[in-house]
C-alpha positions in Angstrom: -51.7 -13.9 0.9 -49.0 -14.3 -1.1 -46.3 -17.4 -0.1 -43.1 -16.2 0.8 -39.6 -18.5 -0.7 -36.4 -18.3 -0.3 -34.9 -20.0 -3.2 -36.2 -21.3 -6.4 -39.0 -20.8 -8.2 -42.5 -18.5 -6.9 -45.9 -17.7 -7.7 -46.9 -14.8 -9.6 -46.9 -12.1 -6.8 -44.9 -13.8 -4.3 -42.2 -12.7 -2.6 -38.2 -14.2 -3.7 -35.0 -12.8 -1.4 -33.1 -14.0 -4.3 -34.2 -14.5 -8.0 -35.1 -17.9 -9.6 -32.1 -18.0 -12.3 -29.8 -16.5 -9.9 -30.4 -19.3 -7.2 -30.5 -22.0 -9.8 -27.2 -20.7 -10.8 -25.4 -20.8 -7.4 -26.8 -24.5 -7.2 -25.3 -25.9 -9.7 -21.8 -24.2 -9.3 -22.5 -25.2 -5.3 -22.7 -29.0 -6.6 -19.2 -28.8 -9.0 -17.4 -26.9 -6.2 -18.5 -29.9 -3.3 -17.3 -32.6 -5.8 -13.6 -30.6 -6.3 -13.1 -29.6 -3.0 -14.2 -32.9 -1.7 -12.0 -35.2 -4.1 -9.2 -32.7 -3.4 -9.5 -33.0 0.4 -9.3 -36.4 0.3 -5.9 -37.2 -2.1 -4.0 -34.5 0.3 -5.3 -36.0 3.4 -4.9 -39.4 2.5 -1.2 -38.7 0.9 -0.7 -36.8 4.0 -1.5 -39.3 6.5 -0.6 -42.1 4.9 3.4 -41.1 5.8 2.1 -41.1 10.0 -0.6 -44.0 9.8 -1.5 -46.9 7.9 -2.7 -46.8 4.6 -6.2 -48.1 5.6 -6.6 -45.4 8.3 -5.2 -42.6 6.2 -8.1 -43.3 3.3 -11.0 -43.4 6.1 -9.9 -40.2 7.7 -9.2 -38.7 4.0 -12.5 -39.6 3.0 -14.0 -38.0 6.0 -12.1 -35.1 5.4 -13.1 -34.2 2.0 -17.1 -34.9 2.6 -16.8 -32.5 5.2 -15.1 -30.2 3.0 -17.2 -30.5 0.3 -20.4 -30.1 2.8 -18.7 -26.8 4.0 -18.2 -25.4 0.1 -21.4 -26.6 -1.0 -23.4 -24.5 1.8 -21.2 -21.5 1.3 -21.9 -21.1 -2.4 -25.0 -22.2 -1.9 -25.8 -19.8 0.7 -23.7 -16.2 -0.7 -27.0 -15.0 -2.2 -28.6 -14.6 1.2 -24.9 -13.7 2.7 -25.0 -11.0 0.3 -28.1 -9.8 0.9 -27.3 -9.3 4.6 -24.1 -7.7 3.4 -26.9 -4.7 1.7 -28.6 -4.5 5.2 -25.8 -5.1 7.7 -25.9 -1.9 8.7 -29.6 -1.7 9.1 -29.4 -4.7 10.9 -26.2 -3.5 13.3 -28.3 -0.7 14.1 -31.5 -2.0 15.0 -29.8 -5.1 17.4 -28.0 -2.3 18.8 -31.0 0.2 19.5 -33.0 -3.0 20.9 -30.0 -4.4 22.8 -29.7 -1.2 24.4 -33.1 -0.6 25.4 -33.3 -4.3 27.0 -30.4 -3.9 28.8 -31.6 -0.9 30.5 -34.9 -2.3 31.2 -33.7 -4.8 32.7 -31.1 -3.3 34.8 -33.7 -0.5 36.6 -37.5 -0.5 34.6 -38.9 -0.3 31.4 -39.9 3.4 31.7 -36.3 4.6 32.9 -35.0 2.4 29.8 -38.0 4.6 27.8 -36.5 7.5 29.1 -32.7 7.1 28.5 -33.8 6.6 24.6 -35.8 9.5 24.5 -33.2 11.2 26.0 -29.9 10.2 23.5 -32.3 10.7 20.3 -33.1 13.8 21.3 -29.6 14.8 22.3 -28.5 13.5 18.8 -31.5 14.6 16.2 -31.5 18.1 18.1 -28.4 20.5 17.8 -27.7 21.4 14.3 -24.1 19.9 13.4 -25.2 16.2 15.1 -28.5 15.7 13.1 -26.9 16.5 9.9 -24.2 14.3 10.6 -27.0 11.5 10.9 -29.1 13.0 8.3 -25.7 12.4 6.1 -25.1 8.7 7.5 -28.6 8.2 6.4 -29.0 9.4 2.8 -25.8 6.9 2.8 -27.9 3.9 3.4 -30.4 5.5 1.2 -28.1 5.4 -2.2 -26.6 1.5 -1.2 -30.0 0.6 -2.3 -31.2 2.9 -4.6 -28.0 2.2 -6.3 -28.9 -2.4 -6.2 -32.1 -1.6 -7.2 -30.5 0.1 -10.1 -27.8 -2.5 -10.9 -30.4 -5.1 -10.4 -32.2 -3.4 -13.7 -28.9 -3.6 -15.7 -28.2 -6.6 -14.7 -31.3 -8.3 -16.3 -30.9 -6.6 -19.2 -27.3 -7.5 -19.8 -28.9 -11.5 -18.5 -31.1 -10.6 -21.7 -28.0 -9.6 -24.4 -26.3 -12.9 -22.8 -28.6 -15.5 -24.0 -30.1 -15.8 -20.3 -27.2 -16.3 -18.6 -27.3 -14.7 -15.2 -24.8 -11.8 -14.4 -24.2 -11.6 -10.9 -24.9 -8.1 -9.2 -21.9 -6.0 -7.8 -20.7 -6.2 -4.2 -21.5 -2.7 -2.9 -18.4 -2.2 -0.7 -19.4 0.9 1.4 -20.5 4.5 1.5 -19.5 7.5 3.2 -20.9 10.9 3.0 -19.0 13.9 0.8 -19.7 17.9 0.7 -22.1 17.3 -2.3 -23.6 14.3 -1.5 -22.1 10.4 -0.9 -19.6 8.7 -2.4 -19.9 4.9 -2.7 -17.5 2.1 -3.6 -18.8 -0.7 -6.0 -16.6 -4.7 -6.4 -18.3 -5.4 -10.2 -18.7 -9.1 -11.0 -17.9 -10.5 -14.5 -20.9 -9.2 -17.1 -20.0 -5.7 -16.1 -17.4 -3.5 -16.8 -16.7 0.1 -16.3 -17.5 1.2 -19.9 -20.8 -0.4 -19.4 -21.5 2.0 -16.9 -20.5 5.4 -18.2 -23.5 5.9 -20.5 -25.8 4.8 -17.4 -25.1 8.0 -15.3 -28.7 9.7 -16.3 -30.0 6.6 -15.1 -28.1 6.0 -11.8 -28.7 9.8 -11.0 -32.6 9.5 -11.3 -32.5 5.6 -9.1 -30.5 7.9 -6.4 -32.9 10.5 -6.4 -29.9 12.6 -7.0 -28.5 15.6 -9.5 -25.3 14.4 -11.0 -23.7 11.0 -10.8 -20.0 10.4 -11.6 -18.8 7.4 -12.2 -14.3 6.6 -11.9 -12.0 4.1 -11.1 -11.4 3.2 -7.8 -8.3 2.0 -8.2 -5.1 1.8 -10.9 -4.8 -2.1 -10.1 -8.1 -3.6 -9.8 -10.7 -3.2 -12.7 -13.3 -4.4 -11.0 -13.0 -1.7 -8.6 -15.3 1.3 -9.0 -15.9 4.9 -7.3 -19.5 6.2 -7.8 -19.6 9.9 -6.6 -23.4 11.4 -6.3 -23.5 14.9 -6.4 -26.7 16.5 -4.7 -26.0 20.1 -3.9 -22.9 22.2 -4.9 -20.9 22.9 -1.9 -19.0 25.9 -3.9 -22.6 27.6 -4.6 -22.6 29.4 -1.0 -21.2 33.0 -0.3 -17.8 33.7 1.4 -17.4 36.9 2.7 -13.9 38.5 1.5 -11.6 40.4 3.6 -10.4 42.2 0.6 -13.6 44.1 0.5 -12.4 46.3 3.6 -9.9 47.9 1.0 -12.3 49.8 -0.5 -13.2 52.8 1.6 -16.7 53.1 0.7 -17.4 49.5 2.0 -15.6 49.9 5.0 -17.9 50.4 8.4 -17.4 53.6 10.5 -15.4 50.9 13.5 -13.1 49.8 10.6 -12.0 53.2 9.5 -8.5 52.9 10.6 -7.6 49.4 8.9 -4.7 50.0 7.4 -4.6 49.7 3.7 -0.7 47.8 1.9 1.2 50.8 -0.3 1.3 47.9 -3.0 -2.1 48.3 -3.1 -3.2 50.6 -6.2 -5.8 53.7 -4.8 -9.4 52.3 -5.8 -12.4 54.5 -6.5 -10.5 56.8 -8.7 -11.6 57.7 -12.2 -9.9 57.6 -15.4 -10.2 61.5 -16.2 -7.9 61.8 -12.5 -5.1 59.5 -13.4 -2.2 61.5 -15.3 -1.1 60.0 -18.7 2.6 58.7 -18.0 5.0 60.8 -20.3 6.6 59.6 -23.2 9.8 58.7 -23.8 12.0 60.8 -26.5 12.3 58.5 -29.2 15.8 57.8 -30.6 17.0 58.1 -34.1 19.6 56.5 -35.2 22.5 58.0 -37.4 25.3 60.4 -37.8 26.1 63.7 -36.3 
């Protein structure tokens, strides 16, 4: 069975939450920011203090302070890979604790079966009627493009590692997604390596990882760059028909019960034809000149 890791390098078929060069990456920029924060933390502290206590005192408590700062940056670089990766499946993860939470509180409150009950009893109250369970269906195809869409990015991204001379380019932040008439609409942060001209001739590909049939990508904002709007477009919500009252103007399409709707005198007389309608008479034309 293949050996599961967490950082650094794995076995042919094992099983890495974040890649090799990616982690190797983060550790070395995790050890530069623990010695600046650290050396920092200590001259303010110690310049600080030494204006309140002695200047023996002051250094101790300044030294103290900047290894603990530079323990506290070191884990947080360290750790953002796996940070971000909860970040992809927060929601999944918010859900699920939820769902569970629920169901043990319940249990435990009256029985298991009651709690068994209740569950079966809110899913089918949300999955059944119509409007809820496309709501949810919605919500869902939501979840489904966050990762379609880091799959994708996760292919560019090596190959722009590739044109960089190995250097890793980190993957964007996928901010959130909320669903739209013809489909979702997601918001991307890009990292440096990527820019939004890099991603305009990728639509085709975006639109096939999404499982979608158009993909537009736009600025999300007029301030931030890095700021992108990725609009997936699965149905058109224009396509459908729309019944229109100007139809009842015509009397041939009128029904016997709407007989007596009364039809605007700016309205022309329709289902005439042209052999009926008089010629308008022509003016005499003027000639100019003398009596």
């Amino acid at each position: 069975m293949a050996r599961r890791k967490l950082f650094a390098a794995a076995p042919v078929g094992a099983v890495a939450v974040v890649e090799p060069p990616v982690s190797q990456w983060y550790a070395r920029r995790a050890g530069v920011a623990a010695v600046v924060a650290g050396l920092v933390a200590d001259a303010l502290l110690t310049a600080a203090l030494s204006v309140f206590c002695p200047l023996l005192l002051a250094v101790v408590l300044g030294a103290l302070a900047g290894v603990l700062a530079a323990v506290v940056t070191a884990v947080l670089v360290r750790v953002w890979p796996v940070l971000r990766v909860l970040w992809w499946w927060s929601v999944e993860i918010t859900v699920a604790v939820a769902v569970a939470g629920g169901w043990v509180t319940v249990a435990h409150l009256s029985a298991w079966w009651i709690a068994s009950v209740v569950s079966l009893a809110v899913s089918l109250a949300v999955l059944v009627p119509r409007r809820s369970r496309r709501f949810v269906w919605a919500w869902l195809w939501c979840l489904v493009v966050r990762h379609r869409l880091r799959v994708c990015f996760a292919t560019l991204v090596r190959s722009q590692a590739r044109a960089a001379g190995g250097r890793p380019v980190v993957l964007p932040l996928l901010l959130w997604a909320r669903p739209t008439l013809a489909g979702e609409r997601v918001w991307l942060w890009l990292r440096a390596g990527l820019s939004l001209e890099d991603l305009e001739g990728k639509a085709g590909l975006i639109a096939v990882a999404c499982i979608a049939k158009q993909v537009r990508i736009a600025a999300g904002s007029e301030r931030y760059a890095a700021l992108v709007r990725v609009d997936v477009s699965r149905r058109d919500p224009l396509s459908g028909r729309i019944d229109s009252p100007l139809a009842l103007f015509i009397p041939s399409l009128r029904d016997d019960n709407e007989a007596d709707v009364p039809v605007s005198p700016a309205v022309p007389l329709v289902g005439l034809e042209l052999a009926d309608i008089e010629d308008p008479a022509s003016e005499p034309s003027r000639r100019g000149g003398r009596g």
